[in-house]
C-alpha positions in Angstrom: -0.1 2.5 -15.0 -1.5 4.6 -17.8 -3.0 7.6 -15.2 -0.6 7.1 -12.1 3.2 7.8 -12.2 4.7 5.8 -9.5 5.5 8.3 -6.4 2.4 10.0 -7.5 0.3 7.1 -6.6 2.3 6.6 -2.9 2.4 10.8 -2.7 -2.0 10.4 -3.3 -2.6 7.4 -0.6 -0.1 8.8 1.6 -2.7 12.2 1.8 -5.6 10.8 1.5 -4.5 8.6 4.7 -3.2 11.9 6.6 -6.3 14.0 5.7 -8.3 11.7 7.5 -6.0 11.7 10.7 -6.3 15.2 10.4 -10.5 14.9 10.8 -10.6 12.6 13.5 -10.1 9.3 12.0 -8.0 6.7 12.8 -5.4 4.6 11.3 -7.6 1.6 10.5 -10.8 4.4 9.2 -8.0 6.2 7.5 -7.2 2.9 5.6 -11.0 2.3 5.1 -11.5 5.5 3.5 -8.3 5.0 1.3 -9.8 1.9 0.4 -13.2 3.5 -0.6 -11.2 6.6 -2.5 -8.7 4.3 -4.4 -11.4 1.7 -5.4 -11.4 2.3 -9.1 -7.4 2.7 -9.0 -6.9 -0.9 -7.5 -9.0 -2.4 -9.9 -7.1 -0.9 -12.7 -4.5 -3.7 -12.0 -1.7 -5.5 -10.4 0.6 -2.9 -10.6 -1.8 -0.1 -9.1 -3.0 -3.0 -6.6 0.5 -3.7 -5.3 1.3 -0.1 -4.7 -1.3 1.0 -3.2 -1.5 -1.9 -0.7 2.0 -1.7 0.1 1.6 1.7 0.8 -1.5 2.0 3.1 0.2 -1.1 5.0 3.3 1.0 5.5 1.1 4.2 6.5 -0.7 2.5 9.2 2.0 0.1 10.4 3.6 3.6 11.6 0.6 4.2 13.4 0.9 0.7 15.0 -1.9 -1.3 13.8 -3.1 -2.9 10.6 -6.5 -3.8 9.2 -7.3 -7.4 9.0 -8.1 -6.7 4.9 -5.0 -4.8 4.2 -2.7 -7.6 6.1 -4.4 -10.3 3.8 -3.6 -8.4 0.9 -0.1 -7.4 1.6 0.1 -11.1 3.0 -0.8 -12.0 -0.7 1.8 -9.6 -2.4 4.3 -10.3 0.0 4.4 -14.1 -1.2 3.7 -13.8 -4.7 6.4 -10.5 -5.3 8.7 -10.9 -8.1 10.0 -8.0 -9.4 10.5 -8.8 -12.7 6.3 -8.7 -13.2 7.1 -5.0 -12.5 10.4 -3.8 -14.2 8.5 -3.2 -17.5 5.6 -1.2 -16.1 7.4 0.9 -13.8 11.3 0.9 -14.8 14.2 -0.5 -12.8 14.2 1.8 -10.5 10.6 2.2 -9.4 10.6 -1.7 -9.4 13.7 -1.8 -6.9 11.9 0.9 -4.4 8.7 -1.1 -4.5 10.5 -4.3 -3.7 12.6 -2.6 -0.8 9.3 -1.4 0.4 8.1 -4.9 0.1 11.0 -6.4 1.7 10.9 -3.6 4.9 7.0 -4.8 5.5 7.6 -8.9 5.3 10.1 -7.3 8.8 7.5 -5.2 9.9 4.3 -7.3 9.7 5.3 -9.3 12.2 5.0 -7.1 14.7 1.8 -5.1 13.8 -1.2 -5.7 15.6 -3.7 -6.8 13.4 -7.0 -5.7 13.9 -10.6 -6.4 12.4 
């Protein structure tokens, strides 16, 4: 995470997802256009990857839906998490807020309505 500091990444997806509320879209075309801004970010790696997922899921979870692509990516993350993949990157206490954040969707998910 050599460009992105940790809340700075959440703080970025987080507006990018509200701007597009804000000019008509909704949840699922906010999370498409996150997608589409963030490309180059999620490839960068894991780390990136994990946040930024986790992070669009939670964003339109509170709008009550979420996109078939996101769930099967959080799905992923979700499974595979260990948090010890992500101490090192992020510190101990980055690393515990993104597995609490984590831990709040695997509750969550299973209520969304997922959609495409």
């Amino acid at each position: 995470m050599e460009e992105w500091d940790y809340n700075e990444l959440i703080e970025y997806v987080s507006e990018v997802f509200d701007n597009s509320i804000d000019d008509g879209l909704n949840a699922l075309q906010a999370g498409g256009r996150c997608l589409y801004e963030f490309a180059n970010v999620i490839e960068e790696g894991d780390t990136e990857k994990t946040i930024f997922y986790i992070s669009v899921a939670h964003l339109q979870m509170n709008s009550g839906v979420l996109s078939a692509r996101i769930y099967e990516e959080v799905n992923n993350i979700v499974k595979s998490f260990d948090i010890d993949n992500f101490v090192d990157v992020l510190g101990t206490n980055d690393a515990k807020d993104l597995s609490l954040r984590i831990e709040s969707l695997k509750t969550k998910i299973q209520s969304a309505e997922i959609i495409g």
